[in-house]
C-alpha positions, 0 to 999 in steps of 0.5 A: 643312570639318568640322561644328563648323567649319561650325556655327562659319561658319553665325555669318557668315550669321546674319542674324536678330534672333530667336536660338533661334526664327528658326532653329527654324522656318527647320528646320521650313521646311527639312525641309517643302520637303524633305518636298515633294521627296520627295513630288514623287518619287513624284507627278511621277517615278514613284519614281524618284530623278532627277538633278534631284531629287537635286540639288534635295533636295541644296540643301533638305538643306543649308538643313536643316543651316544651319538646325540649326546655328544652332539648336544654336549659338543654344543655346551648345551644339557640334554635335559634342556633339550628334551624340556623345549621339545615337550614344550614345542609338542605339548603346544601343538596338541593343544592347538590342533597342530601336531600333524602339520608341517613347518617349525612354526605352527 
């Protein structure tokens, strides 16, 4: 499965009546539960990125994906297009010396 087949899918397990904002904060959700299994690295597992934690952010990273895509589809937009423009956007700030500023216009 490619990711424009999987944004596609995602419609099947949509099962929210708030297009754009259910998913919006779904992801924000997401990636705090991912935030914490980071987190818990360094707290419970003394920097070290055990199996079980691998596997945890494994199924936290996924949610993060199911969440984006249905973002980017509530929106009409293709994921495809969108991972093309921020390659775009980043393969022109490596070559411009400006990867590690800040700001969207650089």
């Amino acid at each position: 499965m490619d990711i424009q087949d999987y944004q596609l899918w995602t419609r099947e397990t949509a099962m929210y009546s708030w297009p754009i904002y259910y998913p919006a904060l779904e992801l924000a959700g997401e990636v705090g539960e991912v935030c914490n299994q980071i987190k818990k690295i360094h707290r419970d597992d003394g920097g070290v990125v055990t199996p079980e934690r691998k596997a945890a952010l494994s199924k936290e990273l996924g949610d993060v994906c199911w969440a984006l895509c249905r973002l980017v589809d509530d929106l009409n937009l293709d994921i495809t297009d969108v991972l093309q423009y921020n390659y775009v956007k980043l393969t022109a700030r490596v070559k411009a010396g400006t990867i590690k500023g800040s700001g969207d216009n650089r």
